[in-house]
VEXBADO-864554 format. One record per residue: x, y, z of N, C-alpha, C, O, CB in turn; residue in one letter. Coordinates in steps of 0.05 Angstrom, whole numbers, plus 5000, padded with zeros to 4 digits. Glycine has a CB too. Layout:
N
XYZXYZXYZXYZXYZA;...
END
This chain:
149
401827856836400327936812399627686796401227506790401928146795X;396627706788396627516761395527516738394327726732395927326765X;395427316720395227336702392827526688392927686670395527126698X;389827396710387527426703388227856705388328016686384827216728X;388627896732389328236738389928406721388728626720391328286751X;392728296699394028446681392128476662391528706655396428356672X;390528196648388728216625386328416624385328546605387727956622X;385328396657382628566656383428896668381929066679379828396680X;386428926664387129176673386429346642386429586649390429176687X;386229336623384929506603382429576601381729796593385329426581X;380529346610378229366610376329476632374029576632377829176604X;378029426649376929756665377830056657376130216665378029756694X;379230126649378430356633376630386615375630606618380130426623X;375730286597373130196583370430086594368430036581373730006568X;370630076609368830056634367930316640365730396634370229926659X;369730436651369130796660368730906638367131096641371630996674X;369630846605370031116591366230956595364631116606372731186552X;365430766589362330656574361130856600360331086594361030196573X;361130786625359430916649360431256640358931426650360730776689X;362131336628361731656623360531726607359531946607363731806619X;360131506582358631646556355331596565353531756560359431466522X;355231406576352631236592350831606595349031716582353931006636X;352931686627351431956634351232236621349832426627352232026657X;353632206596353032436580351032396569349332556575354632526564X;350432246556347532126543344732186562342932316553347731756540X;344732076584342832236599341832446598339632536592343232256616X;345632586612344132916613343533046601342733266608344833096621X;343932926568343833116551341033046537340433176516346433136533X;338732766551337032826544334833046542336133246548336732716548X;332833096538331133336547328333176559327032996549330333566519X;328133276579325833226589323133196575322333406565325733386605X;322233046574319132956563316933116563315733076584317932756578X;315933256552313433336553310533186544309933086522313733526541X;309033216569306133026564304133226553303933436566304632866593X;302733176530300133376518298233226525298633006534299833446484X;295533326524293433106528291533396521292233626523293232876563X;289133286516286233506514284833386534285333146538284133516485X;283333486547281833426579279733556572280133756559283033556611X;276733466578274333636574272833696595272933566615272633526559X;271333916593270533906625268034146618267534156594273734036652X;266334316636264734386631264834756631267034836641263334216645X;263334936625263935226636263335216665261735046672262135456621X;264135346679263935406708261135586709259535596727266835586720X;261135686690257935846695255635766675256035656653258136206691X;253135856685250635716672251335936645252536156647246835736691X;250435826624250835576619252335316613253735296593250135596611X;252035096634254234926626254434756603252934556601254534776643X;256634826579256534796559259134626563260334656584256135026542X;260034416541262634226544263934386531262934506512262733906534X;267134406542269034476536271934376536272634296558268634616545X;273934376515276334196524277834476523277634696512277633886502X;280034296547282634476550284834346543284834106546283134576578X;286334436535289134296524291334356551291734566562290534476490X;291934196554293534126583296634016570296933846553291633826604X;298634136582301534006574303034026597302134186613303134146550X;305233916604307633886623309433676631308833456622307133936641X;311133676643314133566643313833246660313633216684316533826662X;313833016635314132736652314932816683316133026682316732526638X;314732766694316732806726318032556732320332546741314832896757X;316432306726316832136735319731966723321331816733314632066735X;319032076696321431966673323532186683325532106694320531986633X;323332376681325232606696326732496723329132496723323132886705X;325632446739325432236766327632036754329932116752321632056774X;327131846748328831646743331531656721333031466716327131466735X;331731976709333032026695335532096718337732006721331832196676X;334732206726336532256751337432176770339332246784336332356761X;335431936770336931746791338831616781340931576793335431546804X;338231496750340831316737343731486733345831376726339831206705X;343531806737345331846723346431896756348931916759345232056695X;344631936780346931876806348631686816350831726825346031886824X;347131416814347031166800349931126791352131066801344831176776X;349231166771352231166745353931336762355631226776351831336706X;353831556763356131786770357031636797358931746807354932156775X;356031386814357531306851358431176833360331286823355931166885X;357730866819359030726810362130806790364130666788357030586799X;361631046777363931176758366331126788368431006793363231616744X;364931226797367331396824368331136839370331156854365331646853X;367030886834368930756851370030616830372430566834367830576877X;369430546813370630396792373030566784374930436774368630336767X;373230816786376031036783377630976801379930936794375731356787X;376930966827377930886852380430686849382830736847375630746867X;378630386848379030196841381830106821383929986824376730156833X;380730246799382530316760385630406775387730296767380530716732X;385630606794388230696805388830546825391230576827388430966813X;388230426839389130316852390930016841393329946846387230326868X;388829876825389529706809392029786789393829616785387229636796X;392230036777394430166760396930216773399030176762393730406750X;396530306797399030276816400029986819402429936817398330376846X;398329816823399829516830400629456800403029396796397529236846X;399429466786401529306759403929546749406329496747399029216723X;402829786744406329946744407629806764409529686754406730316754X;407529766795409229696807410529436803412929386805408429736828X;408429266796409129076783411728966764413628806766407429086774X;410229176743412129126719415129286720416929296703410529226692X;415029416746417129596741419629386763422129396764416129976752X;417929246775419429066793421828816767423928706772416228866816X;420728806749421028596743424728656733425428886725418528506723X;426228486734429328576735429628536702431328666690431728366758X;428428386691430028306659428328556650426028616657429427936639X;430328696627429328956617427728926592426429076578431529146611X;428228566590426928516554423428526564421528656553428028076532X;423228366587420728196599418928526609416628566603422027916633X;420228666620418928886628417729056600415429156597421129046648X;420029056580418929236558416128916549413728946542422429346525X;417128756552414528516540411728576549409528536537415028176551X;412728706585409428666596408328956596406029026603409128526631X;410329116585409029486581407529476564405329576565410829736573X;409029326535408129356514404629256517402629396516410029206494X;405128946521402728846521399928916541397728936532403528616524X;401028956575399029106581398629366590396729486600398129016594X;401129446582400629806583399129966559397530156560403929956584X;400329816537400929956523398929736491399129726466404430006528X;397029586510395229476497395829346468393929326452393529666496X;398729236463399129156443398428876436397528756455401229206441X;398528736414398728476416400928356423402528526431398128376396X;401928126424403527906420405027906402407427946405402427716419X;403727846376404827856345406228236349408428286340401327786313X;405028406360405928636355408228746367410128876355404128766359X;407828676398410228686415412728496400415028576396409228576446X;412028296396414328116378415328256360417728276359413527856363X;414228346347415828606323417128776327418628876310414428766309X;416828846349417429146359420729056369423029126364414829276390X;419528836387423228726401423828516383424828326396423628546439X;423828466360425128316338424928076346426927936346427928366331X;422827966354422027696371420027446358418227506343420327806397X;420227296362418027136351416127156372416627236394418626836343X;414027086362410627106381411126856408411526906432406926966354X;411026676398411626416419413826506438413526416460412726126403X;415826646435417426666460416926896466419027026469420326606460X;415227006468414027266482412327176499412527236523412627476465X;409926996489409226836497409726646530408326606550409526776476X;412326566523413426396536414926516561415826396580415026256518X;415026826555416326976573414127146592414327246615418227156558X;412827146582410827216600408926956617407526996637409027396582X;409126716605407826526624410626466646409826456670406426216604X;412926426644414726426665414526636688416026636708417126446653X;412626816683411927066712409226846724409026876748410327516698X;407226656713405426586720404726266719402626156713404126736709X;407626126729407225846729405025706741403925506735409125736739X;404725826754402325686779399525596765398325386763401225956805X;399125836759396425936738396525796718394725626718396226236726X;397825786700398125556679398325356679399125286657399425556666X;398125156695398724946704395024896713393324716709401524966727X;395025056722391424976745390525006712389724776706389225326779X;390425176692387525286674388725046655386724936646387025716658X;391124896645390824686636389424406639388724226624392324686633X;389424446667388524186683384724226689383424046698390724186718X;384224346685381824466677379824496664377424546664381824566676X;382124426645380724496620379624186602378424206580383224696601X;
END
């Protein structure tokens, strides 16, 4: 597991909730209606000019309304896919981890979407060694993005 994994594990749920509101928004548009007046002539002598008022349903905007929201609804479905599968590896993750302080450190923070400063409060901690306890799961990584930088 790393670092980058845990961080963007919230943001795929926000990801899905945006692609769900995305297609409620769709479907709950209403289809378009086109008006127009068209002129044209009587069919019998005498041919005198005449307009007709003509109306009906975009199709085409209709058409593409539906494609985005099929569109959206494959992509929902694998990005759900994905969200659990990914959610299984970090529960498993975090549940692996043997120190009971470090495990409540990494629930709080990426389960349970807290801050740093917040999780520190919670376990009577200062921020920096919360901090410090969670970069000891990811030496590797910290080491490359300093050198990098």
């Amino acid at each position: 597991m790393d670092r980058k994994t845990l961080e963007e594990y919230p943001l795929m749920e926000q990801r899905i909730q945006t692609k769900r509101e995305r297609i409620r928004k769709l479907k709950g548009m209403v289809t378009q209606v086109e008006q127009d007046i068209v002129r044209g002539s009587n069919p019998d002598f005498p041919y005198q000019p005449v307009s007709f008022h003509v109306s009906g349903n975009n199709i085409q905007n209709d058409e593409k309304r539906c494609y985005q929201i099929y569109s959206l609804t494959e992509s929902m479905e694998k990005d759900v896919k994905a969200t659990e599968k990914r959610r299984l590896e970090v529960e498993v993750f975090i549940e692996g981890i043997a120190d009971m302080t470090d495990q409540l450190i990494f629930t709080y923070i990426y389960l349970d979407r807290l801050t740093q400063e917040q999780a520190a409060k919670k376990l009577h901690m200062d921020r920096s060694r919360i901090s410090r306890r969670i970069s000891k799961y990811f030496p590797q990584n910290e080491k490359r993005t300093k050198s990098t930088k």
